[in-house]
Each structure stands twice: as structure tokens, then as C-alpha cells.
C-alpha positions as protocol buffer text, in pm:
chain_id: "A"
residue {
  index: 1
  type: UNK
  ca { x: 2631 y: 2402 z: 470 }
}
residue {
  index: 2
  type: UNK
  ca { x: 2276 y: 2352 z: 574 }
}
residue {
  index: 3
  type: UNK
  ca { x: 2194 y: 1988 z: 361 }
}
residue {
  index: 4
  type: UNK
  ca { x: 1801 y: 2010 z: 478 }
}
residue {
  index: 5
  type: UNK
  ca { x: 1610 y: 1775 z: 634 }
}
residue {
  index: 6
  type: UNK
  ca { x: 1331 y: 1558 z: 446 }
}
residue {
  index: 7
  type: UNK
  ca { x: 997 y: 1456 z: 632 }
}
residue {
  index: 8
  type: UNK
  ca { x: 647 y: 1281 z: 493 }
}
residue {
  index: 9
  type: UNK
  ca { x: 315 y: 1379 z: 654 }
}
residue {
  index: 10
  type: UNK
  ca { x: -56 y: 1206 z: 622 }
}
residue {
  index: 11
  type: UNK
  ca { x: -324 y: 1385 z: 736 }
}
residue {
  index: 12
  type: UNK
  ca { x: -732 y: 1264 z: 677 }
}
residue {
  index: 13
  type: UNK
  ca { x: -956 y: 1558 z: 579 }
}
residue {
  index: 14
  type: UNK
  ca { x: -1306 y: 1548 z: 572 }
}
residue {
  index: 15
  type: UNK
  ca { x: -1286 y: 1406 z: 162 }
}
residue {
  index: 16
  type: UNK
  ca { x: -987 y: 1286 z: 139 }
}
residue {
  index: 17
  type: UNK
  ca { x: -634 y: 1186 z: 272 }
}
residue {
  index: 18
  type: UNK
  ca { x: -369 y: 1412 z: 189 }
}
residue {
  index: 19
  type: UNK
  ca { x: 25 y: 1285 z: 180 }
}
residue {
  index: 20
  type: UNK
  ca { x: 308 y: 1497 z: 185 }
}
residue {
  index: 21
  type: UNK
  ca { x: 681 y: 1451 z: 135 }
}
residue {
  index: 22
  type: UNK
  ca { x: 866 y: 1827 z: 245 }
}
residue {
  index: 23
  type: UNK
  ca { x: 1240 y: 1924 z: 229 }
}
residue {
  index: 24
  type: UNK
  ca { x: 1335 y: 2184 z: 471 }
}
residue {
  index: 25
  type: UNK
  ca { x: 1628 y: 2374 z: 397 }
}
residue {
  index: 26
  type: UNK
  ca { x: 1764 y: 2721 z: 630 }
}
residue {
  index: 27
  type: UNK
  ca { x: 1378 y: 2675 z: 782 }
}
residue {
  index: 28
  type: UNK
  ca { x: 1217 y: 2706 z: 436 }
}
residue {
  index: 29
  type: UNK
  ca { x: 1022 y: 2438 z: 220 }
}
residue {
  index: 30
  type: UNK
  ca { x: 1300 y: 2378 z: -69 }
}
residue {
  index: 31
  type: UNK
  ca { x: 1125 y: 2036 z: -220 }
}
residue {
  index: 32
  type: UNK
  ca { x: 762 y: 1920 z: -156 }
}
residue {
  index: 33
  type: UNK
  ca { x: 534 y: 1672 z: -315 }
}
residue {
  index: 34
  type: UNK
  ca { x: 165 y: 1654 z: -264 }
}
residue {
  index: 35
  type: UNK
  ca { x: -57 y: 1353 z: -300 }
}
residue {
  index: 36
  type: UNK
  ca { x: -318 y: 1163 z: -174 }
}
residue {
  index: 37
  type: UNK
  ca { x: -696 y: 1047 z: -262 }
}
residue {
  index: 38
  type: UNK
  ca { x: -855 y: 1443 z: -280 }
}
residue {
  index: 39
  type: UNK
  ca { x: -1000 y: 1608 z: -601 }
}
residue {
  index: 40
  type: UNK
  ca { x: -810 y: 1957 z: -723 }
}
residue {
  index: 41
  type: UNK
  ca { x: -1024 y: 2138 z: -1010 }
}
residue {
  index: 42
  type: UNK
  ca { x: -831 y: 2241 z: -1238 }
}
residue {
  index: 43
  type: UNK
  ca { x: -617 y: 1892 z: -1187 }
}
residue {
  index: 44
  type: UNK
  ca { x: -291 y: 2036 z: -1295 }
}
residue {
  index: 45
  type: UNK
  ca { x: -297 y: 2332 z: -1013 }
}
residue {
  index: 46
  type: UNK
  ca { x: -192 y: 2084 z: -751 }
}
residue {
  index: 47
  type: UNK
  ca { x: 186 y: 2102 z: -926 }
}
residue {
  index: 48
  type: UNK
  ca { x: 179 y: 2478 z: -940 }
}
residue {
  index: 49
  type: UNK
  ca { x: 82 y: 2467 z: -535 }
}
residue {
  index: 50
  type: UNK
  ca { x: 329 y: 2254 z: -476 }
}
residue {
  index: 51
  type: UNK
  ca { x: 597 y: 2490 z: -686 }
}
residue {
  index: 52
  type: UNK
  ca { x: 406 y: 2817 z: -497 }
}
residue {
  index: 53
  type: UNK
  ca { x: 512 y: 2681 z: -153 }
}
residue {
  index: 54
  type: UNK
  ca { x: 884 y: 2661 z: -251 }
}
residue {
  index: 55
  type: UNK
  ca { x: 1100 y: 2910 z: -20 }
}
residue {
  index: 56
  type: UNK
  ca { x: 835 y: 2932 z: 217 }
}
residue {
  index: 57
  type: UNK
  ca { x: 932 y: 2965 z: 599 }
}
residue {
  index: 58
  type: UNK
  ca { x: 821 y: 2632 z: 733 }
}
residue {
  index: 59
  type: UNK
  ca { x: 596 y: 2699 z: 1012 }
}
residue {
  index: 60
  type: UNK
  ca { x: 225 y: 2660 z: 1017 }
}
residue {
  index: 61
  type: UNK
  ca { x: 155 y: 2989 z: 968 }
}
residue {
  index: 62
  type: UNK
  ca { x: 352 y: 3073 z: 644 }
}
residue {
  index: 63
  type: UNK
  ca { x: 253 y: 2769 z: 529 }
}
residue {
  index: 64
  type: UNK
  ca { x: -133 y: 2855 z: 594 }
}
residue {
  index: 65
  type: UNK
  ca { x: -94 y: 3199 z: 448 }
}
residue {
  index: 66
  type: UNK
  ca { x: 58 y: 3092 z: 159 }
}
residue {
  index: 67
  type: UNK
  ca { x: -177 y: 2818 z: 76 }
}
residue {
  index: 68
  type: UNK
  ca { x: -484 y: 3087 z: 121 }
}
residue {
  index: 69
  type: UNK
  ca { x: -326 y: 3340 z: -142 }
}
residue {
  index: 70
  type: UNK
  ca { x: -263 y: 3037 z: -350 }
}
residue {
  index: 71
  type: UNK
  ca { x: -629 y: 2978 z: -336 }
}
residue {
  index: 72
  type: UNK
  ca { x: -755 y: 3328 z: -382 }
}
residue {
  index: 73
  type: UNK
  ca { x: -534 y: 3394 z: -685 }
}
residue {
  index: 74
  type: UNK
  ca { x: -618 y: 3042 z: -877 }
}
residue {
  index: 75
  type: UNK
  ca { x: -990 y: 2987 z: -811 }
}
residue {
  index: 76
  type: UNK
  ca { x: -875 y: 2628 z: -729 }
}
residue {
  index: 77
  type: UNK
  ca { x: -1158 y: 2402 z: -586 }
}
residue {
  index: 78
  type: UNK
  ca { x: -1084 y: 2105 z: -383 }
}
residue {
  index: 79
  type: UNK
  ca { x: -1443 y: 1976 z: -266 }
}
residue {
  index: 80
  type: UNK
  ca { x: -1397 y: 1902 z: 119 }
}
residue {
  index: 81
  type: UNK
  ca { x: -1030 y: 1959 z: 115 }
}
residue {
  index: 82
  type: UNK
  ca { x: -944 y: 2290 z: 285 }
}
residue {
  index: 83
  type: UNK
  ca { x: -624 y: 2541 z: 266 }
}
residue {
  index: 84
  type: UNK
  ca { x: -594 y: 2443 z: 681 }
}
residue {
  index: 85
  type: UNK
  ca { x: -609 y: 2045 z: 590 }
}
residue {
  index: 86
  type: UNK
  ca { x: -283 y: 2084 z: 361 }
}
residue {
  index: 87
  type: UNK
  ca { x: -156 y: 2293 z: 589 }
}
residue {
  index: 88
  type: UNK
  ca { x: -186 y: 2042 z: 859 }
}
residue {
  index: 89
  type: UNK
  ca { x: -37 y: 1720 z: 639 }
}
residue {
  index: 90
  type: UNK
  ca { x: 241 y: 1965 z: 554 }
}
residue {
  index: 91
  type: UNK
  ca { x: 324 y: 2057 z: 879 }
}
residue {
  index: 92
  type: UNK
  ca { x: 303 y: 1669 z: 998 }
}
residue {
  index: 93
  type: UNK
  ca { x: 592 y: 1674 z: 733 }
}
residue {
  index: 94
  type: UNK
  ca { x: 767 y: 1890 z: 841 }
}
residue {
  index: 95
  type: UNK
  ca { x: 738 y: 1803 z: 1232 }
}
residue {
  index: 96
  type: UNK
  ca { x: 875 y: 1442 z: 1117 }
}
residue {
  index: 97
  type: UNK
  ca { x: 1178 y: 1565 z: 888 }
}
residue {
  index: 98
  type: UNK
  ca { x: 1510 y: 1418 z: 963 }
}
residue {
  index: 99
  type: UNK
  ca { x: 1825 y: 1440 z: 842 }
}
């Protein structure tokens, strides 16, 4: 039985340093927690992204896609925080995940 692996990522954008913590299960995000010193409008969507991600395939594209349909269907604003910056911290996560 595949028990996962769990990795933590930090990655500087251009307003703000994102931290990640991402459990990788049969190649697909099973946990994650996002976190860091960036502003999300509305606040509370930053939960919901993290929840959106689960069962994702955990490669930088996925990820990527996933994040941009996450933005297009919410309206979420994160001033100077882009959909490839989290993709980036998450993948540093992911890169780093032991078991």
C-alpha cells in the first residue's frame, strides 16, 4: 500500500512568500496546506484552493492547470501572487517529499 510521501516548499513571488506542505499519494496531491505572507481576496478562498488541488496528478503541469481553472471559476485576486508562483512553491514541495 502506497503510504505517500510528505514534502514542504518556499518559494518568493514578486509580493509575497508562499509556503507549502504537500502529501503525495499514487502521484496525486492527497493533503496540502498553503501559507505564507501573500494577500487572497476573498480570504477564505485560499482553503477551498487548497481542497480544489486534492487528487491532482502532481506534476507541474496539472498542478498549473488546475490552479488557472481555480482562478477563472472564483474571481480570486491575489495582488502580485500568480497561479505559476503557487505552482512553483508547490512543486518545490513536492520535489522535496520523502517518505
Amino acid at each position: 500500500m502506497d503510504e505517500g510521501k510528505l514534502g514542504e516548499g518556499s518559494y518568493k513571488a514578486f509580493k509575497g512568500l508562499i509556503r507549502t506542505k504537500v502529501h503525495v499519494s499514487a502521484d496525486k496531491i492527497s493533503k496540502m496546506q498553503i501559507s505564507g505572507d501573500f494577500f487572497m481576496y476573498p480570504e477564505d478562498m485560499l482553503w477551498k484552493l487548497e481542497s480544489f488541488l486534492l487528487g491532482t496528478k502532481a506534476t507541474h503541469g496539472e498542478v498549473l492547470s488546475r490552479i488557472r481553472a481555480f482562478y477563472e471559476r472564483t474571481g480570486v485576486v491575489t495582488p502580485g501572487v500568480a497561479p505559476e508562483d503557487f505552482a512553483e512553491a508547490i512543486m518545490i514541495g513536492v520535489k522535496g517529499s520523502t517518505s
